[in-house]
C-alpha positions as CSV (number, residue, x, y, z in Angstrom):
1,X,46.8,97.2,18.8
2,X,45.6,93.9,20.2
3,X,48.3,91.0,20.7
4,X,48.3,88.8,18.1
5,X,48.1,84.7,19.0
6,X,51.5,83.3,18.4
7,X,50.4,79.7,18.4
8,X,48.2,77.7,16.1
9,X,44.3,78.0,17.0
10,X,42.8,74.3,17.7
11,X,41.6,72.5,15.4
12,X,38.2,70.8,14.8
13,X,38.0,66.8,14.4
14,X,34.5,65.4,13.6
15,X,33.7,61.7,12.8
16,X,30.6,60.8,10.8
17,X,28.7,57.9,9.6
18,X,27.7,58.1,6.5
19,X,26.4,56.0,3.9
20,X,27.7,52.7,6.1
21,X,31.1,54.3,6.6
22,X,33.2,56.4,9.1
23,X,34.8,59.9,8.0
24,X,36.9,61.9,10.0
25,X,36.8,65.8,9.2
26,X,39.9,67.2,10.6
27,X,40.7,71.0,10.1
28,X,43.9,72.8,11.5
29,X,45.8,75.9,11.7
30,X,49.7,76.1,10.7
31,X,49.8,79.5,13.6
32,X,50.9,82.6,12.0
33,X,54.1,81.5,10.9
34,X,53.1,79.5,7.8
35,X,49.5,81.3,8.1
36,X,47.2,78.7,6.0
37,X,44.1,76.0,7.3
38,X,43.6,73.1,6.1
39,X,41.0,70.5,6.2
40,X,41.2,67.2,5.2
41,X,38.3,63.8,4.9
42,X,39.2,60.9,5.8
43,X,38.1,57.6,5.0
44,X,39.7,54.6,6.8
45,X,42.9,56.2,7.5
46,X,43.2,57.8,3.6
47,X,42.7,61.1,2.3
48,X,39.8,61.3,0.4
49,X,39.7,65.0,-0.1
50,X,41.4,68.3,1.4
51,X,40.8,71.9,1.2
52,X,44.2,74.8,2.3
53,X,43.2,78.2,2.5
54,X,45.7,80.7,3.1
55,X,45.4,83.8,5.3
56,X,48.7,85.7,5.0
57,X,46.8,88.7,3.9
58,X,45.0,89.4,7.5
59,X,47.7,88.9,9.2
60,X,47.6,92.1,10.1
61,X,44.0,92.3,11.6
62,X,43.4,93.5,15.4
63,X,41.5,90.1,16.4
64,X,43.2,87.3,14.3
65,X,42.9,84.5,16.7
66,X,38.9,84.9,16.2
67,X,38.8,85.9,12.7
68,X,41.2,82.3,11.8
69,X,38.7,80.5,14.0
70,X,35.6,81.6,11.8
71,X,37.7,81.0,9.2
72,X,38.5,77.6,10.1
73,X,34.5,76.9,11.6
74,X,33.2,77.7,7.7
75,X,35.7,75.9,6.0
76,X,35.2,72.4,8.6
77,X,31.6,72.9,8.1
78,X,32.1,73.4,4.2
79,X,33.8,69.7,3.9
80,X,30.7,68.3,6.3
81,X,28.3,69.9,4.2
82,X,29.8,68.3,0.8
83,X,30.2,64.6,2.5
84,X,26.4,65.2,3.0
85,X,25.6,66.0,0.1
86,X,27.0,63.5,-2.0
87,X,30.1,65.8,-3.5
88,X,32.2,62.4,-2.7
89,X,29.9,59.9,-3.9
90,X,30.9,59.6,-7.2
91,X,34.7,58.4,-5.6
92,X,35.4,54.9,-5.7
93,X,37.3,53.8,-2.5
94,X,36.3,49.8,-2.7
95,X,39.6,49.0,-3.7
96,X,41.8,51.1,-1.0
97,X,43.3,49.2,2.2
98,X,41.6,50.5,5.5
99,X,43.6,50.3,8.7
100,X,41.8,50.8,12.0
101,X,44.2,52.7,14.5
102,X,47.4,51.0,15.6
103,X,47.0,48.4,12.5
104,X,50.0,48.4,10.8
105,X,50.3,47.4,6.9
106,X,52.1,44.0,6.3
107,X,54.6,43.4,2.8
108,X,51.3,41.9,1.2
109,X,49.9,45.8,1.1
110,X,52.5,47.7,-0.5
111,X,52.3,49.0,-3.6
112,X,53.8,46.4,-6.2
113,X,55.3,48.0,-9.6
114,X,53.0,47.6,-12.7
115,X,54.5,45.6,-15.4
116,X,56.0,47.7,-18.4
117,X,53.5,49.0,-20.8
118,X,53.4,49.0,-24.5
119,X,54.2,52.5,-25.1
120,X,51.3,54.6,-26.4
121,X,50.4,56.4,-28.9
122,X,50.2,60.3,-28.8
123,X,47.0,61.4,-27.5
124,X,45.4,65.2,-27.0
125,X,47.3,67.2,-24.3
126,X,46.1,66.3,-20.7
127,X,42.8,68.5,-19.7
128,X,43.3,71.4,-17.0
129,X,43.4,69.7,-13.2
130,X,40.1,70.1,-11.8
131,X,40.2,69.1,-8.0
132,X,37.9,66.3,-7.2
133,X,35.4,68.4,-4.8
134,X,34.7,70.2,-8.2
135,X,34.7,67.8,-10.4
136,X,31.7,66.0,-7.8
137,X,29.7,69.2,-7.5
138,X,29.4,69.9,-11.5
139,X,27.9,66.2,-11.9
140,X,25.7,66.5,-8.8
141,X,22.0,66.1,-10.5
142,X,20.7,67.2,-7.1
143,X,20.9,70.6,-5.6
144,X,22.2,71.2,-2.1
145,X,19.7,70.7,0.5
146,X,19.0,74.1,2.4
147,X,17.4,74.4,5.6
148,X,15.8,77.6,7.6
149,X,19.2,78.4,8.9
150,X,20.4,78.7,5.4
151,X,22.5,75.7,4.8
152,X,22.2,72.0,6.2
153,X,24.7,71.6,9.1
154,X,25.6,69.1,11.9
155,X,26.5,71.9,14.5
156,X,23.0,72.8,16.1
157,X,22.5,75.8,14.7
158,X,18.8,75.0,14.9
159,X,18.5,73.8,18.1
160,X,20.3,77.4,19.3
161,X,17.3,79.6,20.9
162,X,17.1,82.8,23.2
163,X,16.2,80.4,26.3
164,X,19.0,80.8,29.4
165,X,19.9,77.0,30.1
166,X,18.2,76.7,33.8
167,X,14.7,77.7,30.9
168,X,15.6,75.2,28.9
169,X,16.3,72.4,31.3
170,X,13.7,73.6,33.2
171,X,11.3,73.0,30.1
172,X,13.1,69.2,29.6
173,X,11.9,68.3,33.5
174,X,8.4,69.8,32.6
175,X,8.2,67.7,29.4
176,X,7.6,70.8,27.5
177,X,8.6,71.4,23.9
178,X,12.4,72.6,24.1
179,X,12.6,73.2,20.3
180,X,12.5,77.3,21.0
């Protein structure tokens, strides 16, 4: 039986700009002791949304470390995919506080109480939680976009071809078309 990995498998961080702001994709592995991934955006320093997917129940299997990788490549890309296409659009983040790194918030930023409400009367029970990634998707009015590779990406998967590198930068120098 192949050895197991003891220790987390690294993590992916992307940063993209996207509709005039900066989000940071950042998925990681908890290792095999609390055996989950999870992804989170960011959006000026705050969680906009996050994704943990367990994997207790492969634990078992011969090549883990690469199987949790996969795992962990589909699930970064899955996050990237919704940013870019609009799953988090409907979100309104205008009023959070961003900090840029190694800002630090002043008194003026904290949270202050609300003032006592009048109390309410009884309304319906709450509706069942529906996370906001779901929530954006059911009100898209646009499908995904899907590309010949089979869904949109921003890892290259287009650009991969069955050229050897010294082809390829041999066909840059020549000025030839290196799209194959």
């Amino acid at each position: 039986m192949a050895k197991t990995f003891e220790k987390a498998v690294t993590g992916f961080n992307h940063n993209i700009k996207y509709k005039g702001k900066v989000y940071h994709v950042q998925t990681e592995d908890s290792g095999v002791n609390n055996p989950h991934i999870i992804t989170h955006l960011f959006v000026g320093g705050n969680i906009l949304a996050s994704k943990k997917t367990s994997y207790a129940d492969i634990l078992n299997a011969e090549n883990l470390g690469e199987v949790v990788r996969e795992l962990m490549e589909e699930q970064h890309k899955e996050m990237l995919r919704n940013l870019i296409n609009g799953v988090y659009d409907g979100f309104d983040i205008s009023g959070v506080r961003h900090y840029q790194p190694g800002q630090l918030g002043s008194a003026e930023d904290a949270p202050r109480p609300a003032a006592p409400a009048a109390k309410a009367p009884p309304t319906a029970a709450p509706a069942a939680y529906v996370p906001p990634e779901i929530a954006a998707a059911r009100a898209l009015k646009v499908a995904p976009k899907i590309n010949e590779v089979g869904v949109e990406t921003l890892f290259g998967e287009d650009l991969i071809s069955e050229k050897s590198l010294d082809e390829v930068i041999l066909s840059y120098l020549a000025g030839e078309d290196n799209n194959q």
